[in-house]
C-alpha positions, 0 to 999 in steps of 0.5 A: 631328051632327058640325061636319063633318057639319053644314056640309057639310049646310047648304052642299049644302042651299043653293042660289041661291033663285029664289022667295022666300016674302015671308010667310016673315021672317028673324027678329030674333036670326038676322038679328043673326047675319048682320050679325055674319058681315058685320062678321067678315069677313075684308079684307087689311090689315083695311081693310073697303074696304066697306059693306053697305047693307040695304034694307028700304024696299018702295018702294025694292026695287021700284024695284030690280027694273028694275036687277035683270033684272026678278029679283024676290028683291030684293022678295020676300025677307025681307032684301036686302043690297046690296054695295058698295065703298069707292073710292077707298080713301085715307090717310084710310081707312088711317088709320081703320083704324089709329085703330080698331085702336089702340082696340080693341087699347088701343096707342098710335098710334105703335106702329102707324105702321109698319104705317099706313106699308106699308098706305098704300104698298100702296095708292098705289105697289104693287109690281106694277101693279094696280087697286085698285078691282079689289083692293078689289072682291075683298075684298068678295066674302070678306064676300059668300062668308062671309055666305052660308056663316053663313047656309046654316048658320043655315038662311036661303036667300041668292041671290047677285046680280051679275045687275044694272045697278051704275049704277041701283042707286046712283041709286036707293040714293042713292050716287051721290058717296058714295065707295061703288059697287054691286058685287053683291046678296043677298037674303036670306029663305025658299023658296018651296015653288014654288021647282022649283030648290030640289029639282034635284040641286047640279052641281059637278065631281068633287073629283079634276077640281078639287083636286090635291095638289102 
């Protein structure tokens, strides 16, 4: 099959899975090949203003389904990862950033002292007025988007959550004060074979209604 082909496969195959087969696990090297497309992904400056924290503990999911709209993925499926930002993002982030860089990169810090400078300017006195909660939040649905993608092409079923109570999830995660909060959720596991959504036609728009040529 043609790489075309192929993703265009796997992303009209995927679908928002409401049941999820608990016998069915992700296994080892594929689930390490979606905690790689988590770290790939892309953020603005690369500041990665995020976590992503992975819940395995049974116990701890089920307490989640309270805070879920009683939606019982976060329990059934294999894998379930809660997405959270980073607020708020400081210098000290910033600087992190440039550190890790510097490393990675073997340059000297202060080649980088420019760029720590515009990065820090940004996210303190921006040009135009604007949340950076808000800023940072759109970045973590980049990682959310390219999780889900890497795992429709590795044939591993996701259901993007924002169907929950934000406040309860970091009660019962335990990032309450943490500098981190919960945006959104994604199980991640198997159909079930009862799952009646996954065999209902995908509805989108007409490409001509959504893309226009300037």
């Amino acid at each position: 099959m043609k790489p075309t082909e192929t993703i265009l496969a796997a992303l009209r195959w995927r679908y928002a899975t409401k049941q999820f087969d608990p016998a069915k696990k992700i296994d080892e090297a594929t689930w390490q090949a979606l905690e790689e497309a988590l770290v790939l992904s892309p953020s603005s400056f690369g500041l990665q203003p995020w976590k992503f924290f992975v819940v395995n503990n049974p116990e701890v999911r089920q307490q989640l389904v309270p805070h879920s709209w009683g939606q019982t993925q976060v329990v059934d499926a294999s894998h379930l990862v809660i997405f959270a930002v980073k607020h708020p993002v400081t210098a000290d982030d910033v600087r992190k950033h440039i550190l890790r860089t510097a490393e990675v990169r073997s340059l000297p810090v202060e080649q980088l002292s420019g760029f720590e400078a515009v990065v820090n300017g940004f996210i303190s006195k921006p040009e135009s007025e604007f949340d950076v909660r808000s800023w940072a939040t759109r970045q973590l649905y980049i990682a959310f988007g390219n999780f889900m993608t890497a795992a429709a092409l590795l044939g591993v079923d996701t259901c993007p959550m924002e169907g929950l109570d934000p406040a309860g999830y970091d009660k019962v995660l335990g990032l309450e004060g943490s500098g981190y909060f919960t945006v959104a959720a994604c199980p991640a596991g198997y159909r079930a074979e009862t799952d009646k959504y996954a065999k209902l036609p995908k509805v989108r728009f007409e490409k001509s209604q959504v893309i226009q040529y300037i």
